[in-house]
DRENPA-3360 file (N, C-alpha, C; in nm, 2 decimals, always signed):
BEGIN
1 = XXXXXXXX = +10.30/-4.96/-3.23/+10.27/-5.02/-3.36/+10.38/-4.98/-3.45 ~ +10.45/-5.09/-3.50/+10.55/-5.09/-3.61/+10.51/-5.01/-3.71 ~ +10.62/-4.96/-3.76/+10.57/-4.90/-3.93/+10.53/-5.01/-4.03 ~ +10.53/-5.15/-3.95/+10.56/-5.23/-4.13/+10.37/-5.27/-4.12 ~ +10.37/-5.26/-3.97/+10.19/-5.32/-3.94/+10.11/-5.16/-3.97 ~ +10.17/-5.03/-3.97/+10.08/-4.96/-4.00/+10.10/-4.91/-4.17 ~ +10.18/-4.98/-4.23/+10.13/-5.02/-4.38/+10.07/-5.11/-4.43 ~ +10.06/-5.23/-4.31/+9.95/-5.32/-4.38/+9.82/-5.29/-4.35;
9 = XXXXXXXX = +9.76/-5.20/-4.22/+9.67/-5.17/-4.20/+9.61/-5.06/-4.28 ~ +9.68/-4.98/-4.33/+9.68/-4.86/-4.43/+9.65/-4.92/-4.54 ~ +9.74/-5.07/-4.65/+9.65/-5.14/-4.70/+9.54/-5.17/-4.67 ~ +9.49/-5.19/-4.56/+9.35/-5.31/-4.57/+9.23/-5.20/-4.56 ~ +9.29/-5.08/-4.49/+9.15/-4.99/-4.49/+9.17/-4.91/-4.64 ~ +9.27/-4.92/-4.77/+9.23/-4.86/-4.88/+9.15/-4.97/-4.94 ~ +9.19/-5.11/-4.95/+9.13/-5.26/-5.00/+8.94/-5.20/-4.94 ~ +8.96/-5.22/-4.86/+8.81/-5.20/-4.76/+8.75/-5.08/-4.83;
17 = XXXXXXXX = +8.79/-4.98/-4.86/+8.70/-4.87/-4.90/+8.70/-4.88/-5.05 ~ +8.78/-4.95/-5.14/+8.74/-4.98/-5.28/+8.67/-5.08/-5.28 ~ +8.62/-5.19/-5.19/+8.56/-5.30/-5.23/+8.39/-5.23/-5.18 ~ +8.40/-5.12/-5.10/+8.30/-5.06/-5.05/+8.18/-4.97/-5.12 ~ +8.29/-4.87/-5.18/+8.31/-4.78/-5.25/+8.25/-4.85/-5.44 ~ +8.30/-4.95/-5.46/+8.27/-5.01/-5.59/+8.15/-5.08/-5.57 ~ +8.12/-5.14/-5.43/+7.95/-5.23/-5.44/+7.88/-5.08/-5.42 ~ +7.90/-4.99/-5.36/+7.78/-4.87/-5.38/+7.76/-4.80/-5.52;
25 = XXXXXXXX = +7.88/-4.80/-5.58/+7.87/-4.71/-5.70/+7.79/-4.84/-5.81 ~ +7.81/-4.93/-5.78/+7.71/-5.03/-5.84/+7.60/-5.04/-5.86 ~ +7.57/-5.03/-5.70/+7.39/-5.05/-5.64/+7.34/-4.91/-5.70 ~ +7.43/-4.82/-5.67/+7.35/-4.64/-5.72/+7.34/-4.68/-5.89 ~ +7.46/-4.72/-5.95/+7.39/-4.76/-6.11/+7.33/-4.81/-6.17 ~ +7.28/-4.92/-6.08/+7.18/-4.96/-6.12/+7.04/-4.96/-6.09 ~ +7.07/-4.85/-6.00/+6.90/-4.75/-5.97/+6.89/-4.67/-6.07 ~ +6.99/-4.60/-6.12/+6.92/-4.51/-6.25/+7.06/-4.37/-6.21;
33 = XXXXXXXX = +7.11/-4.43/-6.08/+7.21/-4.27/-6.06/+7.34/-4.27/-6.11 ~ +7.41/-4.14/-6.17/+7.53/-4.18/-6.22/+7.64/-4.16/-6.10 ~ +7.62/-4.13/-5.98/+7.69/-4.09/-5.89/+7.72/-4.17/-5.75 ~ +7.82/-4.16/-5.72/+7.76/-4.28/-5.56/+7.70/-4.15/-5.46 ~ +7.72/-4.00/-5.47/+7.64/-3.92/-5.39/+7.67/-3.94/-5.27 ~ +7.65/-3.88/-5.15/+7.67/-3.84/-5.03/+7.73/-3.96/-4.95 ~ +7.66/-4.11/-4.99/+7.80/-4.21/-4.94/+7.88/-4.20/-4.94 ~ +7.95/-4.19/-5.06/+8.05/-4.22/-5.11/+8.16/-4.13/-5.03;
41 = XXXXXXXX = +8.07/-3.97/-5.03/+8.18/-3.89/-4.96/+8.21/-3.91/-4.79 ~ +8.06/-4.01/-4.75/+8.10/-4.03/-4.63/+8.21/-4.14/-4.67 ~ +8.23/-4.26/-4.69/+8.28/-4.38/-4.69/+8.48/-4.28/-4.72 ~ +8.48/-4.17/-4.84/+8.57/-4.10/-4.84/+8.61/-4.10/-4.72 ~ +8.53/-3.99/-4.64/+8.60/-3.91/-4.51/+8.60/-4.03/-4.39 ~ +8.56/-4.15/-4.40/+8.57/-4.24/-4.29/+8.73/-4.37/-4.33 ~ +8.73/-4.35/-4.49/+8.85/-4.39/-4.49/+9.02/-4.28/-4.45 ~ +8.99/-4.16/-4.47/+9.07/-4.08/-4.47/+9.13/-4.08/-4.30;
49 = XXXXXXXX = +8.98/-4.06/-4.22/+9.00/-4.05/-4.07/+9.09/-4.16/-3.97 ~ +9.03/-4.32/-4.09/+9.07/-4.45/-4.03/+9.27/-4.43/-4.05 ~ +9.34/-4.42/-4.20/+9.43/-4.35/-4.19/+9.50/-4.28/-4.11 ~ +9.45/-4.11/-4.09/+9.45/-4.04/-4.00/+9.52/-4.13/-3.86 ~ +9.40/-4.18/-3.86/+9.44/-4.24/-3.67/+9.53/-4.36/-3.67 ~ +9.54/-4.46/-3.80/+9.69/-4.52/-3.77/+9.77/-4.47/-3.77 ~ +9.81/-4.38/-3.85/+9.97/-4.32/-3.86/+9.96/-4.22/-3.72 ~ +9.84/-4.16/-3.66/+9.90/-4.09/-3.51/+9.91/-4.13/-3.43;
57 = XXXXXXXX = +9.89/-4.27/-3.41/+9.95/-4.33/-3.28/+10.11/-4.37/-3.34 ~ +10.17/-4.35/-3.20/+10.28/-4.30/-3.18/+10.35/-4.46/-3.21 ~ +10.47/-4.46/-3.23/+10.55/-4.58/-3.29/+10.61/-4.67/-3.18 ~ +10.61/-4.57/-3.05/+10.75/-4.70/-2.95/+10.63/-4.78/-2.90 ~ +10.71/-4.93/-2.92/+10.66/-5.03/-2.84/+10.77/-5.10/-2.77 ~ +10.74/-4.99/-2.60/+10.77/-5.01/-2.50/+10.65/-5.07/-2.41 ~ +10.66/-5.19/-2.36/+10.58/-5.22/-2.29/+10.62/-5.24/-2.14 ~ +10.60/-5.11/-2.10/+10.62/-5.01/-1.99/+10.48/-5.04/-1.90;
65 = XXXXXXXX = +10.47/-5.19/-1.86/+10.43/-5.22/-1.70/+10.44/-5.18/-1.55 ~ +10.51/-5.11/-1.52/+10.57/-5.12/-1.41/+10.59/-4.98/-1.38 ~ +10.49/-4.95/-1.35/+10.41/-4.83/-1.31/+10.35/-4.87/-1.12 ~ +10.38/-4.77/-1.03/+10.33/-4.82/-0.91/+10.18/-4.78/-0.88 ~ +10.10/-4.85/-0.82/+9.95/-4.84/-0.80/+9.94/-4.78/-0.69 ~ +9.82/-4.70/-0.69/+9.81/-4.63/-0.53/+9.71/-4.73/-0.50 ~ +9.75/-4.81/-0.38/+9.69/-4.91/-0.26/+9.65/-4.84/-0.18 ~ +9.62/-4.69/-0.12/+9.60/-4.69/+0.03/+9.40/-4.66/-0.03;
73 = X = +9.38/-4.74/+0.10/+9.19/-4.72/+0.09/+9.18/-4.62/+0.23;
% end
């Protein structure tokens, strides 16, 4: 994965957790709570992880086929 596709993915999963993130803090204020509360810090720690795992996969795109198969049965 390129660097330029794991900034636009890094965009889409921050876009994704503010569009996420802003319908809960909604729905919680208009129940009566001033907080989004324990979502919120899940929806946190599940954007941070999503992150996390694009930038550690590794950058070469070598598309390295040709690898020999063990055929004996």
């Amino acid at each position: 994965m390129s660097k330029g596709a794991k900034v636009l993915v890094t965009i889409g999963i921050l876009i994704g957790f503010f569009f996420l993130f802003g319908a809960l803090t909604f729905t919680r204020k208009s129940g009566g709570n001033a907080t989004p509360g324990i979502f919120g810090l899940i929806l946190f720690g599940g954007m941070i992880a999503g992150i996390r795992a694009v930038w550690k996969k590794p950058t070469d795109d070598k598309d390295n086929d040709n690898h020999q198969l063990d055929k004996t049965s």
